[in-house]
C-alpha positions as CSV (number, residue, x, y, z in Angstrom):
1,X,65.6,101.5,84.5
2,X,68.5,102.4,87.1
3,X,70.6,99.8,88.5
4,X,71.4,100.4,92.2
5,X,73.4,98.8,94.2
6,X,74.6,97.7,97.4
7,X,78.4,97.3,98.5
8,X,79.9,95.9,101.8
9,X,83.1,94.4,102.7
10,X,83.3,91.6,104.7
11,X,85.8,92.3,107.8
12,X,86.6,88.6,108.5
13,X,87.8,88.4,104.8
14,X,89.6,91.7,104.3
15,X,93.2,91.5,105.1
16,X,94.2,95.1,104.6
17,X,95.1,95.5,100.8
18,X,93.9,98.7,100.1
19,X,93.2,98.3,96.6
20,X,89.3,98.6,96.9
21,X,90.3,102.0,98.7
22,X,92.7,103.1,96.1
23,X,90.4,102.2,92.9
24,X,87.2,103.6,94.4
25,X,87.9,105.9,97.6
26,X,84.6,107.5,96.8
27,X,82.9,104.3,97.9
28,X,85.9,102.7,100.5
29,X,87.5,103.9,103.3
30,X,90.4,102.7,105.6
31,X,90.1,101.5,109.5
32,X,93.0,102.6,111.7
33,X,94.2,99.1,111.1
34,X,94.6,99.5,107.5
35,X,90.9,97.0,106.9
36,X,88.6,98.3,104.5
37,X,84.8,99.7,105.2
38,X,82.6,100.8,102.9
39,X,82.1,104.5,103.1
40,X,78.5,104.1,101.8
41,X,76.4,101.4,101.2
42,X,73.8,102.5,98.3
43,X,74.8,103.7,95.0
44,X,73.4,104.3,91.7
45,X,76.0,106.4,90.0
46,X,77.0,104.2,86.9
47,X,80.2,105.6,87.1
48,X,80.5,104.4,90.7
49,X,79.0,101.0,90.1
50,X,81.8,100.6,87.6
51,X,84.3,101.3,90.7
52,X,82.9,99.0,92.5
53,X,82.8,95.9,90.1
54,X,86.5,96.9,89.0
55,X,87.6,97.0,93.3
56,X,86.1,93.5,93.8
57,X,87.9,92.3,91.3
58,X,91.0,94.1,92.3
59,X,90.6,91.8,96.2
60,X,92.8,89.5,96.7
61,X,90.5,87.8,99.4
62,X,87.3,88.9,97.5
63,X,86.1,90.6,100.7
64,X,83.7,92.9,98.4
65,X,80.5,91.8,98.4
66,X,77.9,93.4,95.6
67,X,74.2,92.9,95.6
68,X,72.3,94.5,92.6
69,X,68.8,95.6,93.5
């Protein structure tokens, strides 16, 4: 069975860090003011996934929010 998820970043929580960006850039992406937004939304890549567990708990304000489906 494959274990998809779905990311998104809460933009009243994120405060501009950038770690989620620079652990996992494949699935986070900078505003122009620095805020994080999730590039995509879906994934299923294990590899991925890992990023994305290892980037929420890299926040600070635990902004990342991950919902397995």
């Amino acid at each position: 069975m494959t274990i998809q998820i779905t990311v998104r970043v809460d933009p009243d929580k994120c405060q501009g860090h950038a770690r989620c960006s620079a652990l996992a850039p494949e699935l986070f992406r900078l505003d122009e003011f620095g805020n994080a937004q999730e590039r995509q939304s879906a994934c299923h890549d294990p590899d991925l996934i890992d990023k994305a567990y290892i980037a929420r708990a890299n926040c600070p304000e635990e902004a990342i929010i991950i919902t397995e489906r």
